[in-house]
C-alpha positions as CSV (number, residue, x, y, z in Angstrom):
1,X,36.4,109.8,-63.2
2,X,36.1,109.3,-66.5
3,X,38.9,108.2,-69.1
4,X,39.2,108.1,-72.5
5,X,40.5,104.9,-73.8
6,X,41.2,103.4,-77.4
7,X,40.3,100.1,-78.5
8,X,41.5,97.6,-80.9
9,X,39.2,99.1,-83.3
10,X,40.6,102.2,-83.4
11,X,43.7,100.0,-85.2
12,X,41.1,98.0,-87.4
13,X,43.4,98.1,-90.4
14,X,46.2,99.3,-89.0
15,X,46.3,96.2,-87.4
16,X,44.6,94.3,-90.3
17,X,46.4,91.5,-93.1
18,X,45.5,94.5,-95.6
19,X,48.4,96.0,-94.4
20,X,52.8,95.2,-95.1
21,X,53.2,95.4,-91.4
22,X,50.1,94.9,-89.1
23,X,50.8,96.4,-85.6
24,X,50.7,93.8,-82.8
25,X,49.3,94.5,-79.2
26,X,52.3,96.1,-78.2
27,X,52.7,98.3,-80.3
28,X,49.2,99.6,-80.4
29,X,50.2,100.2,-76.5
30,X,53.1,102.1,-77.1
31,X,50.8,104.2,-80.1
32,X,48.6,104.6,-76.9
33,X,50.5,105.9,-74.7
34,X,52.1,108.2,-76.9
35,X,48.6,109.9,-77.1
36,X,49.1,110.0,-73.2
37,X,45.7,108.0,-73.2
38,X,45.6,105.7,-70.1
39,X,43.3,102.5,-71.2
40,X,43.3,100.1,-74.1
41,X,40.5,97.8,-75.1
42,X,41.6,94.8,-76.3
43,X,38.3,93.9,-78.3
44,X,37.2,91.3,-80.5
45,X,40.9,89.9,-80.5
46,X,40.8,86.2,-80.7
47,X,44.3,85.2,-81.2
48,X,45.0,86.4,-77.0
49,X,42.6,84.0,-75.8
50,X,45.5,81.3,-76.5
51,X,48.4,83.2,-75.2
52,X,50.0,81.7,-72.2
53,X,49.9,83.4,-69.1
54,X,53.5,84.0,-69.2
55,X,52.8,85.5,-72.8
56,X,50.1,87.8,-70.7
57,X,52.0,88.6,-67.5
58,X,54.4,90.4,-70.1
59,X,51.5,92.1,-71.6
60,X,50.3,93.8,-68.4
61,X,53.9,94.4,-67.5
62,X,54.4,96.4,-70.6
63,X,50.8,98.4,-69.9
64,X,51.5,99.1,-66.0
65,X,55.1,100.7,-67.0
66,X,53.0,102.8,-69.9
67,X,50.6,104.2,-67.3
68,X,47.7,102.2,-69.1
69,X,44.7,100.5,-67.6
70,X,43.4,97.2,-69.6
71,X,40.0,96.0,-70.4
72,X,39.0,93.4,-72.6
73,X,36.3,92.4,-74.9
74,X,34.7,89.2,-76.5
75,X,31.5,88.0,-78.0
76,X,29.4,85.3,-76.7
77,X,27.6,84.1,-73.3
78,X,29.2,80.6,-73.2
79,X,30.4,79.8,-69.5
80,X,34.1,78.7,-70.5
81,X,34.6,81.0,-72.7
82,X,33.8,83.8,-70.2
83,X,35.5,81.8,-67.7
84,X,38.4,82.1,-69.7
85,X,38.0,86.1,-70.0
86,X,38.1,86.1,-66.5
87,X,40.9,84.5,-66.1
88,X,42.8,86.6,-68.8
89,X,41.5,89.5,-66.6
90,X,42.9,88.5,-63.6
91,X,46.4,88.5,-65.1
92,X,46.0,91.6,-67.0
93,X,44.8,93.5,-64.1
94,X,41.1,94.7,-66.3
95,X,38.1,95.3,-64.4
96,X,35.9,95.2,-67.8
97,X,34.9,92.3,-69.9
98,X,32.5,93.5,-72.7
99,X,30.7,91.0,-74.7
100,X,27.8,90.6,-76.7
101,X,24.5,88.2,-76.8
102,X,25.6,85.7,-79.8
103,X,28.4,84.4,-81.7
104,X,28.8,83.2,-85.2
105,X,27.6,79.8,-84.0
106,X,26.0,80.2,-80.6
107,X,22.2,82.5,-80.7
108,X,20.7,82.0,-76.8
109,X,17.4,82.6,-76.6
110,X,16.8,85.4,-74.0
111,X,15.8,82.8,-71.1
112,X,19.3,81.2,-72.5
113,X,20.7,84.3,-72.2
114,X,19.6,84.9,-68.9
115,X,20.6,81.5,-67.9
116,X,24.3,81.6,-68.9
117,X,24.7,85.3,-67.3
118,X,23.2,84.1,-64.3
119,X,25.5,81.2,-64.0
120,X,28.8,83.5,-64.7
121,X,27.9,86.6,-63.0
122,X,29.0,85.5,-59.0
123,X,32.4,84.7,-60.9
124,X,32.8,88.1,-62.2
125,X,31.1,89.8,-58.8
126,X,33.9,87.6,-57.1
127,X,36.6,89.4,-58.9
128,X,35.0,92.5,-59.3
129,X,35.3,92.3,-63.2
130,X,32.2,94.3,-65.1
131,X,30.4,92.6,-67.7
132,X,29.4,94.8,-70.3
133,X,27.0,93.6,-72.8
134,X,27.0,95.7,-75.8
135,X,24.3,97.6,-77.4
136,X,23.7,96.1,-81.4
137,X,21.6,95.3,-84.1
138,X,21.0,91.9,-83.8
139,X,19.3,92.1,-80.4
140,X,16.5,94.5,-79.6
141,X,17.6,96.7,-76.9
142,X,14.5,96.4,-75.4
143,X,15.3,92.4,-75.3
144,X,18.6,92.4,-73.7
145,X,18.0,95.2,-71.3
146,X,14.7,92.9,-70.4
147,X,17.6,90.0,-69.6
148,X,20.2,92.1,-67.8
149,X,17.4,94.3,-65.9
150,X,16.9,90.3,-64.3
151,X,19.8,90.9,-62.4
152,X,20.5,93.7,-59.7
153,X,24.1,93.1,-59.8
154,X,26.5,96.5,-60.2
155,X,28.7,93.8,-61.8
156,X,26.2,93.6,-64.9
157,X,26.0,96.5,-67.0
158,X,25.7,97.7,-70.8
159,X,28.4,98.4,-73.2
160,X,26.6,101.6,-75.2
161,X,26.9,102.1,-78.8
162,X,24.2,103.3,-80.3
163,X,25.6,103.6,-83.6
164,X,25.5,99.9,-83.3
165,X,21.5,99.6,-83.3
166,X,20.5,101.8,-86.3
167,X,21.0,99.0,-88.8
168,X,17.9,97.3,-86.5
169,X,15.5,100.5,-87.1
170,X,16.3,101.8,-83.4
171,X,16.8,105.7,-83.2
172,X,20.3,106.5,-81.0
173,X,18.5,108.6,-79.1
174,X,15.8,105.9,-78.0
175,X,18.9,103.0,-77.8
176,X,20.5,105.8,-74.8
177,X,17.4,106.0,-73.2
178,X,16.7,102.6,-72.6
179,X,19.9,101.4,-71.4
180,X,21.5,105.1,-69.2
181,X,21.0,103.7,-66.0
182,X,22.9,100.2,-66.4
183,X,26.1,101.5,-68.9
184,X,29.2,100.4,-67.4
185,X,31.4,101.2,-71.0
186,X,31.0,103.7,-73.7
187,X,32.4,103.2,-77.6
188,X,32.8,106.4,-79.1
189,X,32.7,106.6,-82.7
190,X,30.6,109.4,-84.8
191,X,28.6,107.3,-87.6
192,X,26.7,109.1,-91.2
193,X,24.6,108.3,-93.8
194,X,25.5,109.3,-97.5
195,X,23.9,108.8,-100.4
196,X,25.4,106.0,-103.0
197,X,26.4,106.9,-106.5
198,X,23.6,107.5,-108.4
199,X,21.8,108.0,-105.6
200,X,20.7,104.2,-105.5
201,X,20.5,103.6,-101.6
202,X,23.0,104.7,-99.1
203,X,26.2,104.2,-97.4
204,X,26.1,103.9,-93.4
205,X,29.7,104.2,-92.0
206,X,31.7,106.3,-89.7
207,X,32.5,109.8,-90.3
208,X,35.4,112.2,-88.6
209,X,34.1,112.6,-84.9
210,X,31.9,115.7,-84.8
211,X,30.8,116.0,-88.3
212,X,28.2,112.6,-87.7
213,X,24.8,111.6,-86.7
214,X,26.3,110.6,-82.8
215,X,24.3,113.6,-80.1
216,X,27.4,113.0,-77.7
217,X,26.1,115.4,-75.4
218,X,22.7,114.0,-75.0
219,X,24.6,110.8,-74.2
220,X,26.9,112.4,-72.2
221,X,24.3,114.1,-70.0
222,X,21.9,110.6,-70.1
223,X,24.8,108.4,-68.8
224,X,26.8,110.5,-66.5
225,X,30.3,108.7,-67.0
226,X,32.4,111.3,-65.2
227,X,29.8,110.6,-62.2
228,X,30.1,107.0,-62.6
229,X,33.3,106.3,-63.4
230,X,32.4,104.9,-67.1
231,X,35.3,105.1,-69.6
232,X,34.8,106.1,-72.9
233,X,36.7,103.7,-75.5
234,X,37.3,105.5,-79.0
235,X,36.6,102.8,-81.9
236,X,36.4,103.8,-85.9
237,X,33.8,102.9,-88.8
238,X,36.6,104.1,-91.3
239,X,36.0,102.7,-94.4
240,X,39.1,101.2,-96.9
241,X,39.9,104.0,-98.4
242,X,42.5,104.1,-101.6
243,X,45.2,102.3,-100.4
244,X,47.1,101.5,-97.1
245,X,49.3,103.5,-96.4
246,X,46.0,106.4,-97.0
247,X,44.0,104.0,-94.9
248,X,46.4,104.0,-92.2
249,X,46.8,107.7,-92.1
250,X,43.5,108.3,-91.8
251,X,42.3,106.0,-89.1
252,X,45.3,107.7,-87.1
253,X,44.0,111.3,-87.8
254,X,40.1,110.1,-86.9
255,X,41.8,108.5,-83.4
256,X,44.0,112.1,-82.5
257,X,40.7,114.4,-83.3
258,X,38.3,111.6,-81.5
259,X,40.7,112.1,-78.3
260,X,40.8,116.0,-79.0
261,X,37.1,116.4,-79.1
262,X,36.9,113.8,-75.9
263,X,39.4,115.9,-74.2
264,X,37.7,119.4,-75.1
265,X,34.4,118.2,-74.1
266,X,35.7,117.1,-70.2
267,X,37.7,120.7,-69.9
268,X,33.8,122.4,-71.0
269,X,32.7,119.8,-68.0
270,X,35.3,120.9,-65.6
């Protein structure tokens, strides 16, 4: 089965200092679960990574009586700091870790790369946690798939995105193809060009779900999630728009019709 999920990123600036009252984590569950969505991302979220465990055990307490399933995502190949992932998984119950191939201070080398993974992996095989490395710009897909493809393991997979790649002159459609067979997480966000004023250059951000550059099905029908068992994590490219309260309005009405066209498109596959 496969279910749809939100991620931090769907509360970019909800959650964001640009706002009077940034949601916190739980919060953004209870905004979850009122969507009756059953999984929430907690990506690219730095400050959990020094929350005690009691300060966790009250987090996944909160998510099991909400009905929602936890995953979590990071940057970076480092061995502590995955380490650390893994333990935050094991407290919060998530079976996915997605991360990516640098940080802002740390760019492996693919035979670094391949290194680190291959010290961490029997960890994560251990406790049956998924790392998913994400699909993006600053790493050829052919690159990292030719690091992760080093490793058999059904505990090693891909976080697709291929919005993600574009700004490295990769086509989305090229990005799905090379990396179907290993996706263990989908981000769904819809993503557009438009032209700037003047018509100096362009603008690439996200766009209402639907209305973009994203082929969904052809991703759809490439990775098989409802076969596989991939969830499908609903994250936003909304840029600032006049002020927040607009802002916030709008990244909520992206999230409901990103769910609404997720929904309608497993009832056309039922």
């Amino acid at each position: 089965m496969s279910r749809i999920g939100l991620s931090t990123y769907a509360f970019f600036w909800r959650m964001s200092s640009q706002v009077p009252e940034p949601l916190t984590l739980a919060q953004m569950l209870e905004q979850t679960a009122a969507l009756d969505v059953s999984v929430f991302q907690i990506c690219d979220y730095p400050a959990i990574e020094s929350w005690p465990d009691a300060q966790l055990q009250a987090l996944r307490q909160q998510a099991d009586a909400l009905g929602i399933t936890l995953e979590l995502g990071t940057r970076g190949l480092g061995t502590a700091h995955l380490q650390r992932y893994l333990h935050m998984a094991n407290i919060l119950d998530a079976h996915v870790v997605r991360s990516m191939f640098y940080t802002a201070s740390h760019r492996p080398s693919l035979e670094e790369a391949a290194q680190l993974i291959g010290a961490i992996l029997p960890d994560y095989e251990r406790q049956q946690v998924m790392l998913c490395l994400e699909t993006y710009e600053q790493v050829k897909t052919a690159d990292m798939m030719s690091v992760i493809n080093q490793f058999p393991s059904p505990w090693l997979g891909v976080c697709l995105d291929p919005a993600n790649c574009v700004a490295g002159l990769e086509l989305p459609e090229q990005v799905i193809a090379n990396t179907a067979a290993r996706v263990g997480n989908l981000h769904i966000k819809d993503f557009a060009f438009s032209r700037r004023d003047g018509w100096v250059g362009f603008t690439y951000a996200g766009c209402l779900m639907g209305d973009g550059l994203l082929d969904y099905d052809r991703m759809i029908a490439s990775v098989r999630p409802a076969e596989k068992g991939i969830n499908q994590i609903v994250e936003h490219w909304l840029p600032w728009q006049e002020d927040a309260a607009i802002t916030c309005q709008r990244e909520a009405e992206w999230t409901l019709r990103t769910v609404e066209f997720l929904r309608s498109k497993q009832a056309q596959e039922s």
